[in-house]
C-alpha positions as CSV (number, residue, x, y, z in Angstrom):
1,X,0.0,0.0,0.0
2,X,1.3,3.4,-0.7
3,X,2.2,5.9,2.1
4,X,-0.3,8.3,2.7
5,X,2.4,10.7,3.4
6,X,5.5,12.1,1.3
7,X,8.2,13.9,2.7
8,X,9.4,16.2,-0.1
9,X,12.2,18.2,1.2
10,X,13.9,18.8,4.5
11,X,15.3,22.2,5.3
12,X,19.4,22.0,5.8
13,X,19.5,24.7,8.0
14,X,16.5,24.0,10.7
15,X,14.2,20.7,11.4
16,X,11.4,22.3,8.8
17,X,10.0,19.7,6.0
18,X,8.0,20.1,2.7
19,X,5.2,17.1,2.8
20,X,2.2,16.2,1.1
21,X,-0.5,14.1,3.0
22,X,-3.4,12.6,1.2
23,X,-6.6,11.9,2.3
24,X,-10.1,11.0,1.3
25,X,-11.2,14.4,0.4
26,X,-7.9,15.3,-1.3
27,X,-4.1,16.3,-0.9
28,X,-2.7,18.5,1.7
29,X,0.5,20.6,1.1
30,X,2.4,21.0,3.9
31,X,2.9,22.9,6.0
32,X,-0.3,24.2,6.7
33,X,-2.7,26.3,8.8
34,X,-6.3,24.8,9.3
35,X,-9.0,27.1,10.0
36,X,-11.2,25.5,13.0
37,X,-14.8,25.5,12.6
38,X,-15.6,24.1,15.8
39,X,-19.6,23.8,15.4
40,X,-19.0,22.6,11.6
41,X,-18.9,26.3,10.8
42,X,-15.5,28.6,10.5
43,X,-17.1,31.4,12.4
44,X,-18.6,34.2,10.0
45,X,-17.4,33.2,6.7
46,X,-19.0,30.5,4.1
47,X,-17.1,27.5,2.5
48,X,-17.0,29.3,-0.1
49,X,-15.1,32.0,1.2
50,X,-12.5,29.2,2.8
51,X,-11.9,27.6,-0.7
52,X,-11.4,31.5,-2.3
53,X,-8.6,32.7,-0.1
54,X,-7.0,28.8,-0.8
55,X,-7.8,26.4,2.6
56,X,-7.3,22.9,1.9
57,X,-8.1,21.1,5.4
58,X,-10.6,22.7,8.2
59,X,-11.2,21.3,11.7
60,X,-14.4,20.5,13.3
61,X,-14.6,19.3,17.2
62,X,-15.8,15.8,18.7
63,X,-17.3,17.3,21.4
64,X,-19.3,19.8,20.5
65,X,-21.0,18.3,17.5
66,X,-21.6,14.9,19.5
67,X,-23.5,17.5,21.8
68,X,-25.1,19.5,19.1
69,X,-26.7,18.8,17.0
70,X,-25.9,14.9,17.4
71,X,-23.3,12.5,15.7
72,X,-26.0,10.5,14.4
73,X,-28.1,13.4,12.8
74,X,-25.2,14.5,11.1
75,X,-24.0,10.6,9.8
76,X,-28.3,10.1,8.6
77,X,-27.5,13.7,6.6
78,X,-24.7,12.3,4.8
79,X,-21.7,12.9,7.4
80,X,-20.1,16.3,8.1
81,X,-18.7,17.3,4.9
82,X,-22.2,17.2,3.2
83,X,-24.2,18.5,6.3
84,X,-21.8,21.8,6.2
85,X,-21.2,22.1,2.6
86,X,-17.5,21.6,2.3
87,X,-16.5,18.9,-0.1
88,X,-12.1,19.0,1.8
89,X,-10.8,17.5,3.9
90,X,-11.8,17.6,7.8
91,X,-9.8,16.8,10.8
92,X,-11.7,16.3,14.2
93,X,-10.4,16.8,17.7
94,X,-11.0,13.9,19.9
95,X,-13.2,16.4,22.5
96,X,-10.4,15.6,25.3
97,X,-9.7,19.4,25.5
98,X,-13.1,20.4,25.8
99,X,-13.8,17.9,28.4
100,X,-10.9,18.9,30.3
101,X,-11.8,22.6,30.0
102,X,-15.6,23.1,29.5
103,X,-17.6,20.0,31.5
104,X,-18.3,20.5,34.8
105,X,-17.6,17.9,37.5
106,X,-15.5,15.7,35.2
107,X,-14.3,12.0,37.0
108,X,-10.9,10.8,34.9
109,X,-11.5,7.0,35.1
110,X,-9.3,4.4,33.3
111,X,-11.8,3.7,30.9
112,X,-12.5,7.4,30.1
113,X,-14.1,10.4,31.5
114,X,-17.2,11.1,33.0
115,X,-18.8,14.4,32.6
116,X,-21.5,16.9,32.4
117,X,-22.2,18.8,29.5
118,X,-21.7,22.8,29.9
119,X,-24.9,23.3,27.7
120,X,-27.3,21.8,29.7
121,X,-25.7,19.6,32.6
122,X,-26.7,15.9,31.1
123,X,-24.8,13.2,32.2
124,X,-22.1,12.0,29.6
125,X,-19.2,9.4,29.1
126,X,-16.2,9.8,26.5
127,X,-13.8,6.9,26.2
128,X,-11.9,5.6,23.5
129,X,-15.3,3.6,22.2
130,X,-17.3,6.5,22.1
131,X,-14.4,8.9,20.5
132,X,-14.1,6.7,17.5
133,X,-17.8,5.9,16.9
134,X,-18.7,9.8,16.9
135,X,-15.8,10.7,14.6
136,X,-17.0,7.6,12.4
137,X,-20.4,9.2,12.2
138,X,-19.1,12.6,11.2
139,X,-17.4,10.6,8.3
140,X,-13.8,12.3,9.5
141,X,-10.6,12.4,7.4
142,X,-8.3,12.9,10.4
143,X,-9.7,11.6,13.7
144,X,-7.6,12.4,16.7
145,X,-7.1,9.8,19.8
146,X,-8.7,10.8,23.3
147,X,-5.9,11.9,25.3
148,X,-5.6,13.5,28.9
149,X,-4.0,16.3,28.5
150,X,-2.6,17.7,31.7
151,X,-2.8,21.4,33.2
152,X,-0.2,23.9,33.2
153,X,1.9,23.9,35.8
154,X,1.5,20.2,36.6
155,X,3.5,17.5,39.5
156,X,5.4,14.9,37.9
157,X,3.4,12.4,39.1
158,X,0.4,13.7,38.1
159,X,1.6,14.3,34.3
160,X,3.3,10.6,33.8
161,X,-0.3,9.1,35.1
162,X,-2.2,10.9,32.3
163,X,0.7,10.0,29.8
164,X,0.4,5.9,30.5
165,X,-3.5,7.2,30.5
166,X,-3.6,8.6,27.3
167,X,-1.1,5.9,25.7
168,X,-3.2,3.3,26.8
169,X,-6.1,5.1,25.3
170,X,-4.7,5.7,21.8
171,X,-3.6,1.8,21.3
172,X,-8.0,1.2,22.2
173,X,-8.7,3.5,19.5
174,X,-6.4,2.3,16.6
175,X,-7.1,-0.7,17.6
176,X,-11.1,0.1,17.4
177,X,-10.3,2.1,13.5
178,X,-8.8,-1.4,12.5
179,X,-11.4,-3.5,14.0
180,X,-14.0,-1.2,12.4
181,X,-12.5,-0.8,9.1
182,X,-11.8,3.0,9.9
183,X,-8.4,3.0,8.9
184,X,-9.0,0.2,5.8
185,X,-11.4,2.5,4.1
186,X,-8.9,5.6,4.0
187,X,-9.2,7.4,7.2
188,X,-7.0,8.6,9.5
189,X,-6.2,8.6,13.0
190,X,-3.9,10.7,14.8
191,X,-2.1,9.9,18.2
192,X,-1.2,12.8,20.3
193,X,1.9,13.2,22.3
194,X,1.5,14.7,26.4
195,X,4.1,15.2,28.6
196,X,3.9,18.3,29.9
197,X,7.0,20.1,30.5
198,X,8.8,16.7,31.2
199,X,11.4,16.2,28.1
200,X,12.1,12.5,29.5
201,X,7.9,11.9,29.6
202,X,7.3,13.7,26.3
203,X,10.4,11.3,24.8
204,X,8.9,8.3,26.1
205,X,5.4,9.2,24.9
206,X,6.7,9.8,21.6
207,X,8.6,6.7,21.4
208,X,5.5,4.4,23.0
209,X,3.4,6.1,20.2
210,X,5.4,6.6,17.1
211,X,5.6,2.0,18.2
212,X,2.1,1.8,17.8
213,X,2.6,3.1,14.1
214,X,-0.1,5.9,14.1
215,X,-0.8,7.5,10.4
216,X,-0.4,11.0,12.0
217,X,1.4,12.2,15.4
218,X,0.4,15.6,16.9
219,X,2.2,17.6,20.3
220,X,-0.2,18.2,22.7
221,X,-0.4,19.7,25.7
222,X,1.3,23.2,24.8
223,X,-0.3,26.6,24.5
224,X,-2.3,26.1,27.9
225,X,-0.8,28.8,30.3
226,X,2.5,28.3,29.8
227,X,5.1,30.9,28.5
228,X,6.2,31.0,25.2
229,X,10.1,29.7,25.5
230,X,8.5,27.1,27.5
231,X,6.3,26.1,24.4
232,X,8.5,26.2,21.7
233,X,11.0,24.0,24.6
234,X,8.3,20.9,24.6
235,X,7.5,20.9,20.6
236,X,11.6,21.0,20.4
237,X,11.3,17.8,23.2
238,X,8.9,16.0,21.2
239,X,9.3,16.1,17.1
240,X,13.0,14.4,17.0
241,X,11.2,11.2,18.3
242,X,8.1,11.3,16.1
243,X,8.4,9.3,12.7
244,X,10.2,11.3,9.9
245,X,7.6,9.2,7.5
246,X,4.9,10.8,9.2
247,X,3.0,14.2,9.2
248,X,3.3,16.1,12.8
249,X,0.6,18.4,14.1
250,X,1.1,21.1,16.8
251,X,-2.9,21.4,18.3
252,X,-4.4,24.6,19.0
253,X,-1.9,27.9,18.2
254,X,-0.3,30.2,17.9
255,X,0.4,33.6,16.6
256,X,2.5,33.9,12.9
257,X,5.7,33.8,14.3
258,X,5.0,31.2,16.6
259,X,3.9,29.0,13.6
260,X,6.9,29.7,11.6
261,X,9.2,28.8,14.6
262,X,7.5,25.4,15.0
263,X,8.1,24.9,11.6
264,X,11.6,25.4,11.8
265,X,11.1,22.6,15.0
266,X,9.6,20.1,12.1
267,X,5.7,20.9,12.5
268,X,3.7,19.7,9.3
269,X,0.4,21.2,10.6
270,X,-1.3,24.0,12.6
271,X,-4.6,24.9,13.7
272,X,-5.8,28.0,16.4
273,X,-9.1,30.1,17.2
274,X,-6.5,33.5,17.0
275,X,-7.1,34.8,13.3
276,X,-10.9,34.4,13.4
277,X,-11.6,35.0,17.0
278,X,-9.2,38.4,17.2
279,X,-11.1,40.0,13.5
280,X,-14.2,39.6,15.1
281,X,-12.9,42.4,17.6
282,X,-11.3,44.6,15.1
283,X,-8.0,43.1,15.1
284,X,-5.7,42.2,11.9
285,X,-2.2,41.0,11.3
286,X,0.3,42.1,8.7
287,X,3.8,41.2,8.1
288,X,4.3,44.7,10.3
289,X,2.7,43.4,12.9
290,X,-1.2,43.0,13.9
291,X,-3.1,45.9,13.7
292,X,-6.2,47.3,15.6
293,X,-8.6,48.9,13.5
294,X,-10.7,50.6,16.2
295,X,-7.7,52.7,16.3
296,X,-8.6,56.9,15.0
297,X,-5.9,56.6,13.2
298,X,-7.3,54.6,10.3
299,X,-10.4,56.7,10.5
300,X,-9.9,58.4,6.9
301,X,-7.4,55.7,5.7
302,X,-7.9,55.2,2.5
303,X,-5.4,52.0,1.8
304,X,-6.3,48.4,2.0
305,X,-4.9,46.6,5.2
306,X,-2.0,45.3,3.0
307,X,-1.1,45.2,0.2
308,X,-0.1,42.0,-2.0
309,X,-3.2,39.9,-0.5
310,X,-5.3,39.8,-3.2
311,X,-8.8,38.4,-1.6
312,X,-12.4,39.9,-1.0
313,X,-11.4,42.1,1.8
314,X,-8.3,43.8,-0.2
315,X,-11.2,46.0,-2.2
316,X,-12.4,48.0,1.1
317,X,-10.1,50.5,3.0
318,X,-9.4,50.7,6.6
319,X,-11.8,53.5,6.6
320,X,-14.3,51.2,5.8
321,X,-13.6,48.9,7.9
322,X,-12.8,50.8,10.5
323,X,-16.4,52.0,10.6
324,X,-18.1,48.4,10.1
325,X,-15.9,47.2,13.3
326,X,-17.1,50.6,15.3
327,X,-20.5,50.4,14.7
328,X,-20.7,47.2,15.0
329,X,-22.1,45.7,11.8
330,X,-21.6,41.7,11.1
331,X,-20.5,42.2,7.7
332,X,-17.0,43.4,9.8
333,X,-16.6,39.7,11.4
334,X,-16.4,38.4,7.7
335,X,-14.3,40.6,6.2
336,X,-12.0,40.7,9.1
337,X,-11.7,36.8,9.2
338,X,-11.6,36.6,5.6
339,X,-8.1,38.5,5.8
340,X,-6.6,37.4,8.5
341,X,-7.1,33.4,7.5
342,X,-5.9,33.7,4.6
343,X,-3.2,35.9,5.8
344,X,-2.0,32.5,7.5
345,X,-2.8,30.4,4.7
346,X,-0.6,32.8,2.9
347,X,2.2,32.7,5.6
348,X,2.1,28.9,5.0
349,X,2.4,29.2,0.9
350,X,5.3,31.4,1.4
351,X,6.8,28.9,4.1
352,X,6.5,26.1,1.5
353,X,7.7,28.7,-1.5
354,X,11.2,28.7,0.7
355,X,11.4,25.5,1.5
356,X,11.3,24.7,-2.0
357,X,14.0,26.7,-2.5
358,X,16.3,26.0,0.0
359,X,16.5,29.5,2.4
360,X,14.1,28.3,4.7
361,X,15.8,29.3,7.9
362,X,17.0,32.8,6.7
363,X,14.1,33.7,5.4
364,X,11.7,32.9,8.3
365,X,14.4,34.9,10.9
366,X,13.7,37.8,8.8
367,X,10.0,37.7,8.5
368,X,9.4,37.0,12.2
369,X,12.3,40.5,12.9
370,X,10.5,42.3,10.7
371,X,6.8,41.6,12.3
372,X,7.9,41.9,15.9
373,X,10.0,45.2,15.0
374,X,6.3,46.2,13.1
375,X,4.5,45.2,16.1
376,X,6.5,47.2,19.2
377,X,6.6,50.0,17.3
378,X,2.5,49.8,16.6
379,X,2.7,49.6,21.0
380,X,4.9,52.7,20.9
381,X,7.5,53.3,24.1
């Protein structure tokens, strides 16, 4: 069977790699940013927009779909990609983050985690069983394990029991893709690597998992709290153990230069809330810096937010836009989101662009000086 994954090129300066990763909905240059649509929507802009400004994979989440509108509804409509309208590919978070951060008097048993919901209270279970058979139903391209994924700061002890935990969870669910014929039909599933801020427990996760020969790996358990050194420190623990064969995915961030330092780490494949959630309060990034446009100064401004970012947005001004985010009008959220997606999608392009040719790690030390020089002086003294 051929590998669902080709490493093209490796980087000779850094750990950064130029993949392509097939799936059943189509082929995934990497690497890449994935918008999250968490309720099987990308907040405030249409599929159509997504596939405009050039995304190739989205996310949708375990949890929150399993709790509404229903796993089940959504299989009996034709699975996820037909119930929202987008015909690419879909990766789906196991839920384990939401349990661990939304439910309300959650019990961690060995079997799984007990819960209530934070919509309405109900009772609910989520083990390895029910992770698989919801992310069946939702038809998923990428299916991720259900991990435990520690807080931040956490005791030793404390982080190595959720590690054996979540180990010992993601061998059930492979071995519940196989059984079902998951995996056999062209799916994937997608271990996930804890460890806290442990190298030696993130290492011997790694190495447990990458034995269990997973069709994806992601590093989990960063971004929660912790500062950024510390971040970029566990990613740099984790990806030397991780299969080169194999695509790696850093869950849930970050900000532009954060992406393009993990990619210099040897990250395949990002996802974050930032760019959509930060638009829909007026917020934008450009490679000099994010900018707020509730600021007076783009008041009368005639210019486009950038330029060289040829999408819907570019044909407004920041005068415009500027007044749609003041006076509150929802056609801002779109346009807003519109830009700054696919100014990561765009970050990405030009990420694989270098790769390609070889100046990879001078090139992303100069964008990220450039953006952070943009951005304090944007803060002023």
């Amino acid at each position: 069977m051929p590998s669902h994954f080709d490493l093209l090129k490796t980087d000779t300066a850094t750990a950064a790699r130029r993949g392509r990763l097939r799936t059943r909905h189509g082929v995934i240059e990497t690497p890449i940013f994935m918008p999250v649509g968490t309720q099987g929507t990308v907040k405030s802009v249409t599929p159509a927009h997504l596939r405009d400004i050039g995304a190739q994979i989205i996310l949708g989440n375990t949890y929150h779909l399993n709790l509404r509108p229903g796993s089940e509804l959504v299989r009996d409509l034709g699975g996820l990609h037909r119930f929202m309208g987008w015909d690419g590919p879909i990766l789906t978070d196991s839920g384990g983050f939401q349990v661990f951060s939304l439910a309300k008097l959650r019990d961690i048993r060995d079997d799984g985690v007990a819960f209530q919901s934070h919509l309405d209270g109900a009772k609910l279970f989520l083990g390895p069983k029910e992770v698989m058979g919801i992310q069946q139903n939702l038809g998923s391209d990428i299916a991720m394990v259900i991990d435990e994924c520690p807080p931040w700061p956490c005791e030793r002890d404390a982080c190595a029991k959720a590690v054996a935990r979540s180990h010992r969870w993601a061998g059930q669910c492979k071995q519940i893709a196989t059984d079902s014929g998951f995996l056999a039909a062209g799916h994937h599933v997608f271990a996930i690597v804890q460890g806290s801020t442990f190298d030696d427990l993130r290492r011997e996760a790694a190495e447990e998992l990458a034995a269990l020969d997973f069709p994806g790996y992601a590093v989990g358990g960063v971004s929660v709290g912790e500062p950024e050194p510390e971040m970029l420190k566990q990613v740099g623990a984790t990806t030397p153990f991780l299969p080169a064969d194999k695509p790696r995915y850093t869950m849930g961030l970050g900000t532009p230069p954060q992406l393009l330092k993990m990619v210099a780490l040897g990250v395949d494949m990002f996802d974050c809330v930032l760019p959509t959630r930060v638009a829909r309060n007026g917020l934008v990034f450009t490679p000099d810096g994010p900018m707020n446009l509730r600021n007076e100064q783009y008041r009368a401004d005639a210019r486009p937010i950038m330029e060289g970012l040829a999408n819907y947005t570019a044909n407004f001004s920041r005068a415009y836009l500027r007044h749609l985010t003041v006076a509150g009008e929802i056609l801002s959220c779109t346009l807003l989101t519109i830009h700054n997606l696919h100014f990561y999608l765009d970050l990405m392009a030009q990420a694989r662009a270098h790769l390609e040719a070889g100046d990879y790690g001078p090139w992303h030390l100069g964008w990220i000086a450039r953006y952070e020089a943009g951005a304090a002086a944007r803060r002023g003294p």
